[in-house]
VOLUM-28737 format. One record per residue: x negated, y, z of N, C-alpha, C in turn. Coordinates in pm, whole numbers, padded with zeros to 5 digits, always signed. Layout:
BEGIN
XYZXYZXYZ;...
//
This chain:
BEGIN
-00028+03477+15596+00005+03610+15647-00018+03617+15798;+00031+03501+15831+00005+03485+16006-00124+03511+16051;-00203+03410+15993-00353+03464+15980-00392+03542+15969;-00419+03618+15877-00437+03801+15824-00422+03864+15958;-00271+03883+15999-00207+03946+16149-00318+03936+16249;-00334+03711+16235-00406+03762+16372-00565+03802+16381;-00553+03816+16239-00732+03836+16268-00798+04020+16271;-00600+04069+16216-00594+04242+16202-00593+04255+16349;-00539+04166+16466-00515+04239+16607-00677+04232+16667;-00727+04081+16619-00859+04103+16674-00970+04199+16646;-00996+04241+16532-01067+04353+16524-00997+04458+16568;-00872+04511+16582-00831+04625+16640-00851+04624+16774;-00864+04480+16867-00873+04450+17000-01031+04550+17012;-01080+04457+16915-01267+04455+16964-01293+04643+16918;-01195+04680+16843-01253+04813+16757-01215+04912+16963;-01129+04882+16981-01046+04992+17085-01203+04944+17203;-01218+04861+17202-01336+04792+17360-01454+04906+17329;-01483+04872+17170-01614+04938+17138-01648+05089+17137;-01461+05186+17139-01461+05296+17099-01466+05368+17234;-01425+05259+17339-01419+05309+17460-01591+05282+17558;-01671+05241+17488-01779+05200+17549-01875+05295+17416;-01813+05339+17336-01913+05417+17247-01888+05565+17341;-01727+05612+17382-01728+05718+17484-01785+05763+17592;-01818+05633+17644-01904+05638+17738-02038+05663+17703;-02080+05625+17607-02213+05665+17628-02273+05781+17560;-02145+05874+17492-02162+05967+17418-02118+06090+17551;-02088+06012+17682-02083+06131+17778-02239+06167+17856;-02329+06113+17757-02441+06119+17848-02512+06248+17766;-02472+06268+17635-02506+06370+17550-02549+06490+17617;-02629+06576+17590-02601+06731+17599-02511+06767+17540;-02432+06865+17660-02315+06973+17632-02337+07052+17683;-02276+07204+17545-02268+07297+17559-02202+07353+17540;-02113+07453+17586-01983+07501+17634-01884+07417+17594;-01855+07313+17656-01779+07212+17644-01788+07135+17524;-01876+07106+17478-01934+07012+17331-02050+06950+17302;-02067+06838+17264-02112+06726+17293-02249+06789+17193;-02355+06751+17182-02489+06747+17063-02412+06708+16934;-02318+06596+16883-02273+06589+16777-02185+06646+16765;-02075+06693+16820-01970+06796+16773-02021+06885+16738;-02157+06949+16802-02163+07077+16758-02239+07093+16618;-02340+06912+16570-02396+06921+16516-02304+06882+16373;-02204+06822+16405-02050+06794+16267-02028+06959+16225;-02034+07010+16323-01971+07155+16270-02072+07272+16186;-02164+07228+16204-02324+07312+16159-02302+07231+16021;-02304+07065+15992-02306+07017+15843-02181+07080+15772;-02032+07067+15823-01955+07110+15787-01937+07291+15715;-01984+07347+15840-01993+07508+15799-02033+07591+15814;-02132+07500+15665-02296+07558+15639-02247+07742+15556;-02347+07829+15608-02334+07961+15565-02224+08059+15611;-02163+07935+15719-02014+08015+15758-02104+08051+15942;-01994+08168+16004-01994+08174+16181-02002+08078+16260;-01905+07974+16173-01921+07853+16294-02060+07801+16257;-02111+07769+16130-02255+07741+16132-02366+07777+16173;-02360+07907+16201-02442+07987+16302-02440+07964+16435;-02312+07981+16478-02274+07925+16640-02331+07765+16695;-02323+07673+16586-02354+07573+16596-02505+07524+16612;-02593+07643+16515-02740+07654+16533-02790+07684+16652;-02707+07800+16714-02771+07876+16809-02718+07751+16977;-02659+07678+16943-02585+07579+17058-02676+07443+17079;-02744+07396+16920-02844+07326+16922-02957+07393+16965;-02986+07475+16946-03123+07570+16964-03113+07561+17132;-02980+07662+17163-02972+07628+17368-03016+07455+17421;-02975+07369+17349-02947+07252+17407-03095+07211+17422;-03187+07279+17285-03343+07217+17262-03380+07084+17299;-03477+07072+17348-03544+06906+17351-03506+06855+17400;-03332+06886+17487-03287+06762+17564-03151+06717+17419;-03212+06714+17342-03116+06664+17215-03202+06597+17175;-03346+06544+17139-03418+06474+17138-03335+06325+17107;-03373+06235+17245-03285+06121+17247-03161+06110+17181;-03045+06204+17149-02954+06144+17089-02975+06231+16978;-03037+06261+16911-03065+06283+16779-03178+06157+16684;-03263+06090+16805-03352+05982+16765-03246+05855+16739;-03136+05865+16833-03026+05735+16846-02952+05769+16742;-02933+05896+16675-02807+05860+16595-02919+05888+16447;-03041+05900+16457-03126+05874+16320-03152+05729+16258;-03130+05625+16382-03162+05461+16355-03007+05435+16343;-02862+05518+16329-02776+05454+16307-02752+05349+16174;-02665+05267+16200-02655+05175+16118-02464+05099+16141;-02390+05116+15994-02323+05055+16016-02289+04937+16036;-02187+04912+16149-02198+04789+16212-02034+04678+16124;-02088+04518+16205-02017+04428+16104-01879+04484+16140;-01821+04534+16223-01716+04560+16289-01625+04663+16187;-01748+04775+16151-01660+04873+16077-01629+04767+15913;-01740+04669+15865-01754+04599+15725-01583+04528+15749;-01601+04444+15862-01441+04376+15860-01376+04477+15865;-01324+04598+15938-01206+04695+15930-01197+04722+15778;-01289+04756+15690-01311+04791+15580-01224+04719+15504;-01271+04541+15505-01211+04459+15452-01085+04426+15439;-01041+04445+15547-00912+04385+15606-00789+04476+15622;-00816+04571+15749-00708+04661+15776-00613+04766+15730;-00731+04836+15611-00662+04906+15525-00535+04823+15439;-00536+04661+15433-00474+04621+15329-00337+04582+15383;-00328+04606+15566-00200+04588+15593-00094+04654+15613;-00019+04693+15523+00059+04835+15505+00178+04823+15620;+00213+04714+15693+00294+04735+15761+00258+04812+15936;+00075+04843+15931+00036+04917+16026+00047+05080+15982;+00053+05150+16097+00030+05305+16068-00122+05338+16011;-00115+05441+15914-00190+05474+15850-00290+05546+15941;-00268+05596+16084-00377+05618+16176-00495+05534+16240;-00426+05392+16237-00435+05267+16250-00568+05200+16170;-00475+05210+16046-00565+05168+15974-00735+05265+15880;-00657+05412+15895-00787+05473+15830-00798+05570+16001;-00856+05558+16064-00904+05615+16211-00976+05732+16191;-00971+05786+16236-01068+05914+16225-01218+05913+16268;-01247+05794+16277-01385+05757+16245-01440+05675+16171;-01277+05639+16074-01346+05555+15967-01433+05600+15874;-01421+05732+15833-01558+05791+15724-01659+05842+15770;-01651+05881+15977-01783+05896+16022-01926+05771+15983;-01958+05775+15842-02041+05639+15831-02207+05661+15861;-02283+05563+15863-02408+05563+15958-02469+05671+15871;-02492+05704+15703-02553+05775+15664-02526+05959+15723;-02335+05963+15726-02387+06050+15753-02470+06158+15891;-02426+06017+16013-02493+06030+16115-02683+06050+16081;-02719+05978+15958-02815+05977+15985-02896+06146+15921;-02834+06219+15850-02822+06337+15789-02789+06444+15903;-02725+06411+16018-02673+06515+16103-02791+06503+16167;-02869+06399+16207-02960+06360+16344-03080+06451+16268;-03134+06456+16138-03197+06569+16022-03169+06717+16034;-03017+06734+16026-03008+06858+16064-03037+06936+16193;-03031+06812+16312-03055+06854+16426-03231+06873+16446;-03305+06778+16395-03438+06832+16393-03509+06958+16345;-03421+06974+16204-03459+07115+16116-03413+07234+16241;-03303+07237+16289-03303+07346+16359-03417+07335+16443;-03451+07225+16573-03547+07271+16636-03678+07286+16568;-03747+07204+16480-03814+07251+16440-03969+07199+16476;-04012+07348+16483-04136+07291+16573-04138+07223+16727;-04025+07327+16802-04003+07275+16947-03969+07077+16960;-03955+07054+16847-03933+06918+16849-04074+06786+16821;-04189+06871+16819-04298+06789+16815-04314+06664+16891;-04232+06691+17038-04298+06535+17069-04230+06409+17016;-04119+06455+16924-04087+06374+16873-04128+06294+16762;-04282+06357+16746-04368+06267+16614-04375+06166+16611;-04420+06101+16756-04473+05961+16727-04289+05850+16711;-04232+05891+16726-04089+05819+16744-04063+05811+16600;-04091+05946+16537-04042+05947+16405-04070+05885+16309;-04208+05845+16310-04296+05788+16279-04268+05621+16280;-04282+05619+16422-04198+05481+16381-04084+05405+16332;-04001+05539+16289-03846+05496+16262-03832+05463+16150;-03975+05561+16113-03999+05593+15930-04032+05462+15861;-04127+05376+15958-04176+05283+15933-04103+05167+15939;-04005+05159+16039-03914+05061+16011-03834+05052+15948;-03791+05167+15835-03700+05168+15724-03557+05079+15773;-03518+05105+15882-03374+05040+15948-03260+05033+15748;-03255+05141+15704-03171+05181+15585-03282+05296+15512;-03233+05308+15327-03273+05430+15322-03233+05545+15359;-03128+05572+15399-03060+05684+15441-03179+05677+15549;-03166+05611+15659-03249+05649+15809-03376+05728+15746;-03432+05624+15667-03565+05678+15661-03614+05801+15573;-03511+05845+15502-03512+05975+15434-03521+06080+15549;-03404+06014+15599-03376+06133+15722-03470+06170+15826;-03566+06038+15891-03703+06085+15949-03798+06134+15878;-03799+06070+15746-03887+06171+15646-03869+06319+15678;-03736+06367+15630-03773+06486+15647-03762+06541+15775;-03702+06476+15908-03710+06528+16009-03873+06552+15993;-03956+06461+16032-04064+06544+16028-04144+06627+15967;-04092+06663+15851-04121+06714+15773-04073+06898+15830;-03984+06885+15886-03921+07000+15940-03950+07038+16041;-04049+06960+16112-04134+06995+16297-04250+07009+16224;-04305+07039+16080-04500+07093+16068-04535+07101+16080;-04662+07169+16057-04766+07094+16110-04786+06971+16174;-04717+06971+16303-04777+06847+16386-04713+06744+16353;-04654+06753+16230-04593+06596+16153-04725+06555+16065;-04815+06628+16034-04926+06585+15926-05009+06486+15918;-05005+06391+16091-05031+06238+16090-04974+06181+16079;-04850+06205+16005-04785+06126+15932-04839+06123+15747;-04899+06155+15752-04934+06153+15590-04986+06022+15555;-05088+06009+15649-05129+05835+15567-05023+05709+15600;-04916+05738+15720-04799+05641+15626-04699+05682+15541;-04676+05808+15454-04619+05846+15378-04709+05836+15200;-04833+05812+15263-04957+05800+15143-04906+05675+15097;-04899+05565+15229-04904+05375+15191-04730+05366+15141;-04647+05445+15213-04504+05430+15126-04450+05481+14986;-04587+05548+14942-04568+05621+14831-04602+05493+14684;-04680+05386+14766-04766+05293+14658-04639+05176+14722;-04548+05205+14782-04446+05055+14789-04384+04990+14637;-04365+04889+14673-04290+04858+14569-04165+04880+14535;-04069+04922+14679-03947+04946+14678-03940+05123+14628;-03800+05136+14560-03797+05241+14462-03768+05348+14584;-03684+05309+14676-03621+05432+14741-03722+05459+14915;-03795+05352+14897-03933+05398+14990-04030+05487+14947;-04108+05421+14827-04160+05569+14715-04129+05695+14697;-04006+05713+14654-03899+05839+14649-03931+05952+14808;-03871+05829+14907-03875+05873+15033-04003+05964+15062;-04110+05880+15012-04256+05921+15099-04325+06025+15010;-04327+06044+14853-04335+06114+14744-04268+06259+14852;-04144+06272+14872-04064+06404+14901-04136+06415+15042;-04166+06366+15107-04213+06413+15280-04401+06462+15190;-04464+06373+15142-04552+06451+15078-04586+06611+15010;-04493+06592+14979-04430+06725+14858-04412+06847+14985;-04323+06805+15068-04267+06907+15176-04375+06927+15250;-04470+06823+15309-04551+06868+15392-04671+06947+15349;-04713+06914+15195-04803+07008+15133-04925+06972+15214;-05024+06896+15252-05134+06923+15293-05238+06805+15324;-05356+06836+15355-05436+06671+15280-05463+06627+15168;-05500+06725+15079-05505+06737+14916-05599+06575+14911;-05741+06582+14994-05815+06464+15012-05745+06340+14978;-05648+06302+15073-05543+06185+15094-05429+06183+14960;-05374+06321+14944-05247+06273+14863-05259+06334+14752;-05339+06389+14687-05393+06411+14542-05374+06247+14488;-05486+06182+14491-05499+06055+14462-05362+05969+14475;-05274+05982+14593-05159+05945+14587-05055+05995+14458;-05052+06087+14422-04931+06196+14354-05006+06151+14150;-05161+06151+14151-05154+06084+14126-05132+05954+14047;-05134+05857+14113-05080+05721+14080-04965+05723+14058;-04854+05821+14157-04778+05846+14084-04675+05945+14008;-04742+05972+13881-04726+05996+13741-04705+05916+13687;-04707+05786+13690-04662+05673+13607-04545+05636+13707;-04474+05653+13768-04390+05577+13812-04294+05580+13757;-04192+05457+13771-04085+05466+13689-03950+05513+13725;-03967+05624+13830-03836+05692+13887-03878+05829+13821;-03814+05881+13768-03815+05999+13714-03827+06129+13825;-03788+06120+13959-03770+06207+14082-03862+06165+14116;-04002+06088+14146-04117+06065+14156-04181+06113+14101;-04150+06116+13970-04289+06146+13887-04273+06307+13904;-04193+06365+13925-04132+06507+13903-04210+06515+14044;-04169+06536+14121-04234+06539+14264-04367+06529+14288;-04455+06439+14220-04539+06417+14210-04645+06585+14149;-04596+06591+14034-04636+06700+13936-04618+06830+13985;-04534+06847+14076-04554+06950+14137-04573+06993+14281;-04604+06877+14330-04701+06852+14453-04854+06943+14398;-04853+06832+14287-05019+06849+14249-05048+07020+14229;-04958+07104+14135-04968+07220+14123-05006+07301+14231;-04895+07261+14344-04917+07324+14438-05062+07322+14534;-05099+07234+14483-05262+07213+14581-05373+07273+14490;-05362+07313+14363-05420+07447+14294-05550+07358+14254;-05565+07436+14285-05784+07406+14252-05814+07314+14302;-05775+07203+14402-05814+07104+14510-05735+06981+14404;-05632+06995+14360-05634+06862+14268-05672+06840+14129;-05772+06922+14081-05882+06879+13997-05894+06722+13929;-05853+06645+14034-05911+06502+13994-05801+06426+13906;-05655+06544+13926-05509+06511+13838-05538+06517+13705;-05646+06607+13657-05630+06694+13552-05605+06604+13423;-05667+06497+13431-05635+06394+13297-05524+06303+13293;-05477+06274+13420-05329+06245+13402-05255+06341+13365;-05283+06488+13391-05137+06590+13383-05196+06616+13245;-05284+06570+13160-05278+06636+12981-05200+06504+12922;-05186+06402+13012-05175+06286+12958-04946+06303+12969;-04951+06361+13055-04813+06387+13079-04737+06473+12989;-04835+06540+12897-04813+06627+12857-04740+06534+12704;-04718+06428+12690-04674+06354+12602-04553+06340+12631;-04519+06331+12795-04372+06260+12845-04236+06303+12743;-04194+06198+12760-04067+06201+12639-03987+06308+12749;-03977+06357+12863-03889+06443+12936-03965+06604+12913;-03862+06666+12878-03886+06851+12852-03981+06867+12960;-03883+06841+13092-03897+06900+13233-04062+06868+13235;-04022+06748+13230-04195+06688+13275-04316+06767+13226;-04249+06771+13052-04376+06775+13002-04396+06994+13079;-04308+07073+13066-04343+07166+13129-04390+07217+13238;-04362+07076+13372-04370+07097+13477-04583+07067+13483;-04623+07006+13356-04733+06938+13373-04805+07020+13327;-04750+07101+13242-04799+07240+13185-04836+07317+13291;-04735+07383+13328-04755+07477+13493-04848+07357+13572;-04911+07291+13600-04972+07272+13708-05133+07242+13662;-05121+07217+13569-05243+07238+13444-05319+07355+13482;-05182+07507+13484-05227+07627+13456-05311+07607+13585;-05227+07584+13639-05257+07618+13821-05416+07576+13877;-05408+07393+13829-05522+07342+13888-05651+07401+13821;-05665+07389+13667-05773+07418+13598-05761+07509+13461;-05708+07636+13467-05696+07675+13370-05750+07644+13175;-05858+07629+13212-06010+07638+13139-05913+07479+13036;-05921+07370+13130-05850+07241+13075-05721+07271+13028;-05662+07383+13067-05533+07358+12986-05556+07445+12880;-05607+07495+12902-05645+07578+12688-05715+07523+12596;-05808+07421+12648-05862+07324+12585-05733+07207+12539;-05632+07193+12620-05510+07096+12616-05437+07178+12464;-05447+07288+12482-05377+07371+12362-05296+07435+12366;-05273+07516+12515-05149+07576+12612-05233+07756+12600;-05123+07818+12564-05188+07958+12545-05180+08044+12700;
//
């Protein structure tokens, strides 16, 4: 028990050092009318469709590209060993206060930082272009999947000038890992363009074995109409899939790409 104690004061020692040196450097933020880039950006995830969610848009929007940097810093977040031991340990000592032990930043966790640093790009938008090449690399270092979803679609949400990102969203689409595929499949899908490049990608995958891939895939292809032509014998071939969705979704894109082939397929 003695033990336990003293190893509960030391992470509470090291948690108070870190919270006071995380303050500090969260005073370097943009603020606007007295609120930090993430307060205002907690309150936009929180209340979505509501006034304050609006207020919160229009506060990111004022702050614009000097939110940049701490929207790139809190997209590579990652939880640290510090919060894994609090996790472990502190909750289990009931003779501390329950403020103590569950903190009000214990459920701030890295994913959903990494979802807010997303929301903060979607608002700016395009004004956030120079942030391509950063994104790009963040994408590529897959820190977590959460991160890299989240630069996925950050750039996906600055357009156009995210579209050199396609040929590393082409090479993450053929990974072996399930939730890199997934990742690069949906920034494909969203960005819509480069039929050349990601036809052939979308594709290869139709056989994949994530069901939100292959779906994604199939209606990527639709959407590129007449230009993915070269799908057309995988999507009659889909037309077997043991899934409803699938097999309809392969239907509609049939119609789309080559009519002529899907009445020959046997689609009225």
């Amino acid at each position: 028990m003695r033990k336990r104690v003293y190893i509960a004061l030391v992470i509470v020692l090291v948690a108070l050092v870190s919270v006071m040196v995380w303050q500090g450097l969260r005073e370097r933020e943009p603020v606007y009318q007295g609120k930090s880039l993430r307060v205002w950006l907690r309150e936009y995830a929180l209340g979505e469709n509501t006034g304050t969610s609006k207020m919160a848009e229009d506060a990111v929007r004022h702050i614009g590209t000097n939110a940049i940097p701490t929207l790139l810093e809190m997209l590579v977040a990652k939880d640290s060993k510090l919060k894994d031991l609090w996790d472990r340990h502190i909750p289990k000592l009931q003779f501390l206060p329950s403020w103590v032990r569950y903190p009000h930043w214990h459920n701030y966790d890295a994913r959903t930082v990494n979802i807010e640093a997303h929301l903060g790009f979607k608002i700016l938008g395009a004004d956030a272009k120079q942030a391509v090449p950063a994104l790009m690399k963040f994408y590529e270092r897959n820190i977590s999947p959460s991160s890299q979803r989240a630069a996925g679609r950050s750039l996906t949400a600055i357009g156009p000038a995210a579209r050199i990102a396609i040929p590393v969203f082409v090479q993450g689409a053929a990974s072996s890992n399930e939730s890199v595929r997934r990742n690069a499949v949906e920034a494909l899908f969203e960005i819509h363009a480069e039929p050349r490049l990601v036809v052939p990608a979308f594709v290869k995958c139709l056989s994949d074995t994530n069901f939100s891939v292959r779906m994604l895939a199939v209606m990527g292809l639709a959407g590129f109409g007449t230009n993915a032509q070269a799908a057309v014998p995988a999507l009659v071939s889909m037309l077997r899939a043991p899934e409803e969705l699938l097999r309809i979704n392969a239907t509609n894109a049939l119609k789309c790409i080559d009519p002529e082939a899907a009445v020959k397929a046997g689609m009225k």
